[in-house]
N, C-alpha and C positions, 0 to 999 in steps of 0.2 A: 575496566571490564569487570562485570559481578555476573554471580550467578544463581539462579536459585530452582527448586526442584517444585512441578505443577503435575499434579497426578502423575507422578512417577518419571516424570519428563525433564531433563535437565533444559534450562533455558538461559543463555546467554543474552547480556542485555548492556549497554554501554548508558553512561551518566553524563552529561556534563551541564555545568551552567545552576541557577538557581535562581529562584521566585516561583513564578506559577507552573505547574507540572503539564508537561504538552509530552504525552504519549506519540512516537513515529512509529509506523508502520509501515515498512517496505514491501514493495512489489515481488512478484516472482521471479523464474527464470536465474535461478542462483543471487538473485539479490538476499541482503542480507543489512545487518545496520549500519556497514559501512557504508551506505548506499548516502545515509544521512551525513556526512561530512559539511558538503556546503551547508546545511542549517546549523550543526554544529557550532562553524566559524563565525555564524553569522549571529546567531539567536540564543548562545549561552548568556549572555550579559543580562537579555532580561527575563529566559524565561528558564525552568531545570526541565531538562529536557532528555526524555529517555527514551531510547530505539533498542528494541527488542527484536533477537533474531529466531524468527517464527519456528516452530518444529519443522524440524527438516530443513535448517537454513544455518551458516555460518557454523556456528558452534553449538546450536542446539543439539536435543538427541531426534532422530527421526520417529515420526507417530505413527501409531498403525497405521495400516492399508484401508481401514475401513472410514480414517478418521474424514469429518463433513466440514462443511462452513460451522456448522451450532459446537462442532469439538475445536474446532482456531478459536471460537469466539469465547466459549466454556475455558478454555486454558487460559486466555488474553485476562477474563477475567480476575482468572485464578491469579495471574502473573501479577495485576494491578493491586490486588490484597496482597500480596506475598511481597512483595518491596512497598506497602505501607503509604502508598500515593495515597493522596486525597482526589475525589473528583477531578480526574484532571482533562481537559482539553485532549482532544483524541486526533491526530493527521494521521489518514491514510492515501498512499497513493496505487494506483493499481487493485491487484489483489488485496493488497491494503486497505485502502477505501471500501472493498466489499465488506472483509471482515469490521472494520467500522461499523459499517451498516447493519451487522451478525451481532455484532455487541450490542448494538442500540437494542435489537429487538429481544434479545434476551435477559438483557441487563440495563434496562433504559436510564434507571437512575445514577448508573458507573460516570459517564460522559457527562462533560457540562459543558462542552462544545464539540464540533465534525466540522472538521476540514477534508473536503473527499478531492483528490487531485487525480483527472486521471484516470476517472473511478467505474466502477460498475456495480449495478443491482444483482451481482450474478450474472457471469456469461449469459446465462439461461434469460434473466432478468434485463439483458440489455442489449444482445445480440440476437439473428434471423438463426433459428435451428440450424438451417444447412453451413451457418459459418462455424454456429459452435463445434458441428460433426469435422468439418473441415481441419480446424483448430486442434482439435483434441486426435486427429488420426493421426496429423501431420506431426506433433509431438511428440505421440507416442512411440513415431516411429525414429523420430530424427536423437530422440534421449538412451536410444541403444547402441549409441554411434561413440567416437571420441570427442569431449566435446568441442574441439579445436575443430572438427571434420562438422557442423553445424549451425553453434550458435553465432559466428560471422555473417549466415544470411539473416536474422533474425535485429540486428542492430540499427536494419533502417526503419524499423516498425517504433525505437527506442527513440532515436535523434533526428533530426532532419540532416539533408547535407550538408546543411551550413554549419554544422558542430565541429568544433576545432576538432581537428585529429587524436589530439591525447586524451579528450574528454574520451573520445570513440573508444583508443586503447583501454583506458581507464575501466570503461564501461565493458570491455568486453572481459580485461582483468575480474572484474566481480562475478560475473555471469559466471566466469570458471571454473569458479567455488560449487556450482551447482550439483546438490546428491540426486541421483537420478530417480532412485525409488523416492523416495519422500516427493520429491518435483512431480512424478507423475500420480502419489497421494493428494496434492497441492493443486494438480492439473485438474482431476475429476471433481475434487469439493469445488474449483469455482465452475466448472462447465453444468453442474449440477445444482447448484445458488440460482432461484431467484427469490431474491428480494423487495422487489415490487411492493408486496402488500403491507412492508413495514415504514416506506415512505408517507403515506401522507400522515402516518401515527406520530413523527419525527416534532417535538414541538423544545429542542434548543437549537439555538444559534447553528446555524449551521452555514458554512462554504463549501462553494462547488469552483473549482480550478483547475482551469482546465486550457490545453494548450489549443491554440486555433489551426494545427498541423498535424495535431497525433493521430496516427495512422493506425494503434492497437487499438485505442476508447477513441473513437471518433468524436468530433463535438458533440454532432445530434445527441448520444449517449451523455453528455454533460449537461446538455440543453434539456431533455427527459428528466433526469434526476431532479434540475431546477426546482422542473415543472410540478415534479408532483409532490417535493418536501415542502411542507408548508413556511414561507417567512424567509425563505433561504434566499440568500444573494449567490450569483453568478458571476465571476470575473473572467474573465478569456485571455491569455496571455498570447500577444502576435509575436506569428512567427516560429514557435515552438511545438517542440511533439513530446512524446509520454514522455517522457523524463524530465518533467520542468524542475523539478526539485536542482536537478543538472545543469539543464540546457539553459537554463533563466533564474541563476541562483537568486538574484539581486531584484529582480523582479518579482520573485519567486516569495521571497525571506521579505519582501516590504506587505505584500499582499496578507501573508501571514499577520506578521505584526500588527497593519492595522486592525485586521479584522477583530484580533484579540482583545488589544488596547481597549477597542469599542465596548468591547464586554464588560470591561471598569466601570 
């Protein structure tokens, strides 16, 4: 575990593995870089692989109230000078995958690949208004609670049924960690994102992965992205919902790898 400090933001960030630097980005909802374990186990051997735990997440320090999608992606940057990466290969899943897509457009030259899992242009950029209003009331209100007394209903949006049970535990273990102010900082910059007009400008390698069950980025939302990144492949993993990185480690960590390899 290392740390280092981004406009005045302390940010926690976990290492392991070594060769080509593959930045992870984890989703919201109390997620954080433990979320990244299965790639961990799976993708240290060939690739160094760093998951950073976003502001407001894990260990970080929480960011103002006012912070946007351009301030994750402004810090992300920062972060990626500040541990002295090279170019490296950028996976985002969720919220993740937005901010991706934040960095691309403000820092195009950072990335030398996008892997979006999961992903969104922006709530705003990917969802009907009346969902996003939906979304963001029902948070709002549900993150003033305990969060043992809510984030339960929220796990079948995460896995499908068929998820082993302790994955579920597991998953709901992380989600716990969740700070409710920064979460609901986190909440407005993606319901406020879209992203849209920085897709067809997108001209590296990019993956879009995506479970063919997820119930929070519905496919259509993976299928869109596709469509309008220029050159992008689409993979669809059956069977699976937003947390493939999870629910499909091994399908999950092959799709990666190829994609990457190909980049040699």
């Amino acid at each position: 575990m290392g740390a280092v400090t981004v406009s005045g933001l302390k940010i926690n960030y976990r290492v392991v593995g070594s060769g080509e630097p593959l930045i992870l980005l984890h989703g919201g909802f109390g997620f954080d870089s433990r979320s990244w374990s299965p790639q961990f186990d799976a993708l240290g051997d060939e690739f160094n692989l760093v998951a950073w735990d976003a502001p407001g997440s894990g260990g970080s320090d929480d960011p103002p109230e006012s912070f946007s999608m351009d301030d994750y992606a402004d810090t992300l940057a920062g972060f990626v000078k500040a541990i002295g990466l090279p170019r490296p290969h950028v996976l985002g899943l969720s919220f993740g995958g937005a901010l991706a897509l934040a960095l691309y457009g403000r820092h195009s030259s950072l990335p030398r690949s996008l892997i979006l899992a999961g992903a969104y242009a922006g709530w705003a950029g990917s969802l009907p208004a009346d969902e996003v209003q939906r979304r963001v009331q029902m948070i709002s209100e549900d993150i003033t609670q305990p969060p043992e007394d809510w984030l339960p209903k929220y796990l079948p949006g995460m896995l499908t049924e068929s998820a082993p049970r302790e994955m579920a535990e597991q998953t709901l273990a992380l989600m716990s960690g969740i700070h409710p102010r920064a979460s609901l900082t986190m909440l407005r910059a993606m319901a406020n994102a879209d992203l849209r007009g920085i897709l067809p400008d997108i001209d590296i390698p990019t993956l879009v992965l995506h479970g063919d069950l997820d119930a929070r980025s519905p496919l259509a939302v993976g299928k869109e992205l596709h469509r309008r990144i220029p050159a992008s492949q689409l993979v669809v993993l059956p069977g699976v919902g937003h947390l493939s990185n999870m629910e499909a480690a091994d399908a999950f960590n092959a799709e990666v790898r190829t994609f990457l390899r190909a980049l040699d």
